[in-house]
C-alpha positions in Angstrom: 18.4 16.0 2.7 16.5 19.2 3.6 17.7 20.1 0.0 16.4 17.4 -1.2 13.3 17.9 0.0 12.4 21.3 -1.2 13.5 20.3 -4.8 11.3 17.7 -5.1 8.3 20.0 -3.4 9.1 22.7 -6.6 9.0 20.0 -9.1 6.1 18.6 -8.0 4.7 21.9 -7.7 5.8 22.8 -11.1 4.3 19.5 -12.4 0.8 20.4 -11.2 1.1 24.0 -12.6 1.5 22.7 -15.8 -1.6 19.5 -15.4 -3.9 21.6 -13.2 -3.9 19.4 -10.4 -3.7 20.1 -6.9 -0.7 21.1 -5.0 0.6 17.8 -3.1 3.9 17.5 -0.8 2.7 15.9 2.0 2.7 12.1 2.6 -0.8 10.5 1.7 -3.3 10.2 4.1 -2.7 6.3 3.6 0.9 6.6 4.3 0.3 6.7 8.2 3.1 5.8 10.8 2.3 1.9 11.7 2.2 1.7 7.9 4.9 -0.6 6.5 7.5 0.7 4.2 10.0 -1.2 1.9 11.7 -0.9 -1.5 10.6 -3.2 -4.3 12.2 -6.4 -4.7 13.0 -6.5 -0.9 12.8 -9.4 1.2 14.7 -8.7 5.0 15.2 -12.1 6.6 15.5 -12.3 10.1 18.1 -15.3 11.0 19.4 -17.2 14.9 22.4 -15.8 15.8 24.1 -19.8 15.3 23.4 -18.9 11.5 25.7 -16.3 11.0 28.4 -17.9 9.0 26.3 -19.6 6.8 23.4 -16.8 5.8 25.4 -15.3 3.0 25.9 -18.2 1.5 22.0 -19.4 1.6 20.5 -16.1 -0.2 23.9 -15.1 -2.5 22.5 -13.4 -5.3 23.0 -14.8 -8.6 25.9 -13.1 -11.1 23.6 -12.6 -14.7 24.6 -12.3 -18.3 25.2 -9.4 -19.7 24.7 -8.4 -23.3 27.2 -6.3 -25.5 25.7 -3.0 -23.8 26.5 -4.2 -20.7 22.6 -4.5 -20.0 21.4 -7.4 -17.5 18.6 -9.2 -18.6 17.5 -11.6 -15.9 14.1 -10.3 -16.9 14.2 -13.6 -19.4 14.4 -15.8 -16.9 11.7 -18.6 -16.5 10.1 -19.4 -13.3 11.1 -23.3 -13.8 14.8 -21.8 -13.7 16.7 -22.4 -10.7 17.6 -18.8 -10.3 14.5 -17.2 -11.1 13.6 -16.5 -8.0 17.0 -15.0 -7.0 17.2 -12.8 -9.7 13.5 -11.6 -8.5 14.4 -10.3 -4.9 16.9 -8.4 -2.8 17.6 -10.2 0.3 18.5 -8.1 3.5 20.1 -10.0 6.1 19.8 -9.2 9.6 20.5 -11.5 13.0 17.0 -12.0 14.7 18.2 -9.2 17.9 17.2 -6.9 15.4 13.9 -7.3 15.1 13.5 -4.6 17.8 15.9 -2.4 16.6 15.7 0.5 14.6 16.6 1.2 10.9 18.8 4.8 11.4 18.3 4.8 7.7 14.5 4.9 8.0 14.1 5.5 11.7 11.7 2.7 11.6 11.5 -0.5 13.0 13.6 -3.0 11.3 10.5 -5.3 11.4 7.9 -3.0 10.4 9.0 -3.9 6.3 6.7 -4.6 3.6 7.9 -8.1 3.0 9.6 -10.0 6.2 10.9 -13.3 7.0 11.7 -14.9 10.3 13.9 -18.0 10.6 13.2 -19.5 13.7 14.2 -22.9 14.2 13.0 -23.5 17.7 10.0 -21.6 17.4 10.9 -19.5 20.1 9.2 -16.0 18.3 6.3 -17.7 17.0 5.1 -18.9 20.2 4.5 -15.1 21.1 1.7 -13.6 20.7 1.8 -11.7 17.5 2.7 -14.4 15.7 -0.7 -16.0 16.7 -3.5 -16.1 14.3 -6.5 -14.3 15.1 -10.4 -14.3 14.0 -9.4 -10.5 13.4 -6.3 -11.5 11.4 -6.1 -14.7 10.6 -3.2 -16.6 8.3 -2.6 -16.2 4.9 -1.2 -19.9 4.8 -0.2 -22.2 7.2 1.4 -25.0 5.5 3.7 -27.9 6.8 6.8 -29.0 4.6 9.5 -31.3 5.3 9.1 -31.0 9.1 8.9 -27.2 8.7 5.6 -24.8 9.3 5.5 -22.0 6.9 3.2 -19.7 8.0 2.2 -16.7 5.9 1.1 -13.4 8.2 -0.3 -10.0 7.7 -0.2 -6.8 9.5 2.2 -8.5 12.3 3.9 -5.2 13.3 2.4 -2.9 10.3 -0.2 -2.4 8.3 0.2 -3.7 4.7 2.8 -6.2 6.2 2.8 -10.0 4.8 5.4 -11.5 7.0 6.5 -15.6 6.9 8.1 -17.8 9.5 9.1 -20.7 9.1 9.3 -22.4 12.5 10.3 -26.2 13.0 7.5 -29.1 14.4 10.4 -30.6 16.0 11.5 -28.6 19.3 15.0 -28.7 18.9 14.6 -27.7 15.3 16.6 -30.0 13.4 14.4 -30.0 10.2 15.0 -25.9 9.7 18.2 -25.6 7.9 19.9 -23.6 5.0 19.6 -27.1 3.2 15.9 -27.0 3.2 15.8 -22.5 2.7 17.8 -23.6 -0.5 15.3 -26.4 -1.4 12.1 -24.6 -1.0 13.5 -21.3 -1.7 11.3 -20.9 -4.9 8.2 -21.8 -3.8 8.3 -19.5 -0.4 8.9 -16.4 -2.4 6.3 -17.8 -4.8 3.2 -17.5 -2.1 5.2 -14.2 -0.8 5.3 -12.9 -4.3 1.2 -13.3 -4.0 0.3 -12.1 -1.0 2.2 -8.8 -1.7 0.1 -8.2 -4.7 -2.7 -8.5 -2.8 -2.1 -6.6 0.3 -2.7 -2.9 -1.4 -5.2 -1.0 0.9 -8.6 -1.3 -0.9 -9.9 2.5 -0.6 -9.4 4.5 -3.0 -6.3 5.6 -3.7 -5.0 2.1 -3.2 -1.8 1.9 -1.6 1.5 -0.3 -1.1 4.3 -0.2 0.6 7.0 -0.5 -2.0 5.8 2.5 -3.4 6.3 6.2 -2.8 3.0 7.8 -2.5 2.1 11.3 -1.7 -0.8 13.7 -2.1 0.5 14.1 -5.7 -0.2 10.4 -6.4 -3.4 10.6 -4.7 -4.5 13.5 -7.1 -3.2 11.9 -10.1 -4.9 8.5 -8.8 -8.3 10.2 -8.3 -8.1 12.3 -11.9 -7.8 8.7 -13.5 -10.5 7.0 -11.6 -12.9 9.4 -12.6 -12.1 10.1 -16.0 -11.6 6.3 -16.8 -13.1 4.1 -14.6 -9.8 2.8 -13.5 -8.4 2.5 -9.9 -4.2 3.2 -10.1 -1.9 2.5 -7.6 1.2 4.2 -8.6 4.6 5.7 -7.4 4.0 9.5 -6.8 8.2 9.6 -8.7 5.8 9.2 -12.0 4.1 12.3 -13.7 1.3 12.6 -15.7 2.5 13.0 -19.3 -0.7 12.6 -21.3 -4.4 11.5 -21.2 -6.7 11.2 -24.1 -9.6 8.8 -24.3 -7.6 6.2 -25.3 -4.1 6.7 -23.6 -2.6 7.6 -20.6 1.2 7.7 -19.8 3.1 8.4 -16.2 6.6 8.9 -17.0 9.6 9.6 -14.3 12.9 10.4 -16.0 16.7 11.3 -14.6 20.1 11.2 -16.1 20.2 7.2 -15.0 16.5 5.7 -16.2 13.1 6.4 -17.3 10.4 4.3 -16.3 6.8 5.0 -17.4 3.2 3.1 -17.1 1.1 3.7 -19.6 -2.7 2.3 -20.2 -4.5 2.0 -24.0 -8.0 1.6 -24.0 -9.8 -0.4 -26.8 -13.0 -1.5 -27.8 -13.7 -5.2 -27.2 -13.8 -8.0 -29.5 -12.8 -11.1 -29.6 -9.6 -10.4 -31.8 -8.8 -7.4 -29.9 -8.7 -9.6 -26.5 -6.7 -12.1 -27.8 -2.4 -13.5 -27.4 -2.3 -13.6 -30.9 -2.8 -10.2 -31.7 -1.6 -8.6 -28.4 2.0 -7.7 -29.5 0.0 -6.3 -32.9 -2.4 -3.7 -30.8 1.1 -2.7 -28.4 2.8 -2.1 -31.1 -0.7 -0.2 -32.5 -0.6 2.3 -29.6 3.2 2.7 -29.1 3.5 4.0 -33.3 1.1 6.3 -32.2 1.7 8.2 -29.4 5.6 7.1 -28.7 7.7 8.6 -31.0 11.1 8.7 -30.4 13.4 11.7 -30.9 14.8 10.3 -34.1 11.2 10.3 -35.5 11.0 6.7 -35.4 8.9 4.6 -33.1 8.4 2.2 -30.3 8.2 -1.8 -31.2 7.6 -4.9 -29.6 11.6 -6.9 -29.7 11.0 -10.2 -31.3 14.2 -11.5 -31.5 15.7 -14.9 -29.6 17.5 -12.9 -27.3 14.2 -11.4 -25.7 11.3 -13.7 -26.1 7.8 -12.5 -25.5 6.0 -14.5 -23.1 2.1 -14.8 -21.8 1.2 -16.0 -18.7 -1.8 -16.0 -16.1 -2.1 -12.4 -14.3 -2.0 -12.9 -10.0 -2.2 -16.3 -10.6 -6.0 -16.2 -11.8 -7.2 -17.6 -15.0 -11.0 -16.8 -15.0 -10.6 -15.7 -18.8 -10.4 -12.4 -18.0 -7.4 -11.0 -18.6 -3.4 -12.1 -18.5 0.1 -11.3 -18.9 2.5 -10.4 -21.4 6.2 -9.3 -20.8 9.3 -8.8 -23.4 11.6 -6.0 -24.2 10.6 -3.3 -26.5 13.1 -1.5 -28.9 13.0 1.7 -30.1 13.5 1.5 -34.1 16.9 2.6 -35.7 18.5 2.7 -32.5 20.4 1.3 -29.7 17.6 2.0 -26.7 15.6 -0.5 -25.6 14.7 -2.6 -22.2 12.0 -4.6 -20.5 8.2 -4.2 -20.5 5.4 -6.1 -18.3 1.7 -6.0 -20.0 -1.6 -7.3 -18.1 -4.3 -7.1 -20.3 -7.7 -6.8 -19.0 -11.5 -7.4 -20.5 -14.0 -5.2 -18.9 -16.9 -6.4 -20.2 -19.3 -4.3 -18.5 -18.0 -1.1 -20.1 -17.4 -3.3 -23.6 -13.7 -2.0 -23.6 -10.0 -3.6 -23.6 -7.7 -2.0 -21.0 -3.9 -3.0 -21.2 -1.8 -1.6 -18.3 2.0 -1.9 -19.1 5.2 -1.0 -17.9 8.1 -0.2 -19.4 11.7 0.9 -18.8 14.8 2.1 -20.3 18.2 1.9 -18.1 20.8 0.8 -19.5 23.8 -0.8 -17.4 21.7 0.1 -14.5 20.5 -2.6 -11.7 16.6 -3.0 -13.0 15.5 -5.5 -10.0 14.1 -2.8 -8.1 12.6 -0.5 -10.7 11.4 -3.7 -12.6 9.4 -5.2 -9.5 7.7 -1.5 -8.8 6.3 -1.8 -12.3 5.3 -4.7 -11.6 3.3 -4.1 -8.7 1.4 -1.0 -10.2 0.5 -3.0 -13.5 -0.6 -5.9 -11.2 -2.9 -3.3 -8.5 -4.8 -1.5 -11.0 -8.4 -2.5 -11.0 -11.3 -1.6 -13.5 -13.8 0.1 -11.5 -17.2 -1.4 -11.4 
């Protein structure tokens, strides 16, 4: 581990010799001790004791299709499908005595994760204290279904926390089964999916607890907001690979994966800010700066097999800006893998700013590295 650590110190170090910025090992300031800590796509559900033969069986992952590569690609999934919502988080089991142990993998508090639930029948935790809602801190939601309270919390045991628990209005909690987890499943990690994306610290550089952030991140996040007007949140794993006017890419690469953000800035009008021509101005800035090593370039995939689909960005549609995701191929090859696009009208500065992600792993797991794209295309904000 010590290893571990002192190679990643040079190649940081190495990094900012070659992009001038300063020298950054440490944790970020923002990264503090009572700050919460997960890894993307992670829900750990806290369960009674009484549940124990039955939990597996309530959040089993779904088995996906695979193409002829080998390649998942779950990504195509449509939120009215069934699985949707199991192909979009990891859930980590635990029996509810652990919520005051201690994770010997982090040496943190089991319950001190970015995105916790507590099944609790009875009601006997949320009738404690912490699970009280305060003037201070007061619910995210507080819903009744079926005989259950879901009740969406933040900053319970950490900061940057959103934590639910579903907790039964009758006492002997006969309306909280594995029955009605299955039933509502999609809609609980629905509102948790939102609240996450909006629990990112709101100084500058923003923060998240799914995401790896160091000094090095803060430098690159504060180089960016300067020069552009842009507020990142990003993974301090990604490296600045270029920045002109118009384009800036983060890239992190190993033998496995690559994953890489990019941004392209145009000027507005009303055809540049538009669905119809948002796969044309991708395409626009990927031929450009994204050559591949065949001299080819990067494409939007328009086949069946990977549709391209718009939707509303964090749930808001003010007009402002939305979604796009796919796959993108890389012409005259066999590479190619997912993308997630928000697209963004700032029309103070009179400028289009698309922030995408995009990754290449082939017959790797993507959930993880997927859902930390995600979240940094989704926490970037234009500065006003």
């Amino acid at each position: 581990m010590r290893f571990q650590q002192i190679r990643r110190c040079v190649l940081i170090a190495l990094g900012i010799a070659i992009f001038g910025l300063p020298f950054g090992c440490k944790p970020s300031n923002g990264n503090i001790e009572d700050t919460a800590s997960s890894n993307a796509g992670e829900i750990h559900v806290f369960y009674p004791k009484h549940w124990e033969d039955s939990i597996q069986e309530i959040f089993a992952n779904t088995s996906f299709l695979a193409d002829s590569n080998l390649i998942r690609f779950e990504e195509n999934r449509k939120e009215t499908d069934p699985q949707y919502y199991e192909s979009l988080y990891d859930f980590e089991l635990h029996p509810s005595d652990q919520l005051n142990d201690e994770d010997p993998r982090t040496s943190k508090p089991f319950k001190t994760y970015g995105l916790t639930w507590v099944i609790d029948p009875s009601s006997d935790y949320y009738n404690q204290s912490q699970f009280q809602p305060t003037k201070g801190n007061p619910s995210l939601k507080d819903t009744l279904i079926d005989g259950v309270y879901c009740t969406w919390l933040q900053n319970v045991w950490a900061k940057e926390q959103v934590v639910l628990c579903l907790h039964d209005s009758h006492s002997a909690g006969e309306n909280l089964t594995g029955a009605w987890i299955k039933t509502h499943q999609a809609y609980l990690c629905s509102q948790t999916k939102s609240f996450e994306l909006n629990i990112a610290a709101s100084s500058s550089p923003r923060h998240h607890p799914a995401l790896e952030q160091n000094t090095y991140s803060d430098s690159i996040s504060w180089l960016i907001e300067g020069k552009y007007n842009i507020k990142p949140c990003i993974s301090a794993e990604l490296k600045l690979v270029q920045a002109t006017n118009d384009f800036i890419w983060l890239r992190h690469e190993n033998s496995q994966y690559h994953s890489n953000v990019m941004v392209n800035i145009y000027p507005f009008s009303d055809s540049t800010y538009s669905r119809s021509m948002a796969v044309k101005w991708r395409n626009h800035s990927t031929k450009k700066y994204l050559k591949t090593a065949e001299g080819t370039w990067v494409e939007v995939s328009e086949s069946g097999q990977f549709p391209i689909r718009f939707f509303t960005a964090n749930g808001s549609d003010d007009g402002n800006e939305f979604m796009m995701n796919g796959w993108y191929t890389e012409l005259n090859t066999d590479r190619r893998g997912p993308f997630i696009r928000r697209i963004i009208k700032d029309s103070v500065n009179q400028r289009i700013i698309a922030i995408d992600g995009f990754l290449f792993a082939p017959n790797q797991p993507r959930l993880h590295l997927m859902r930390e794209l995600e979240i940094m295309v989704n926490l970037f904000a234009v500065k006003s």
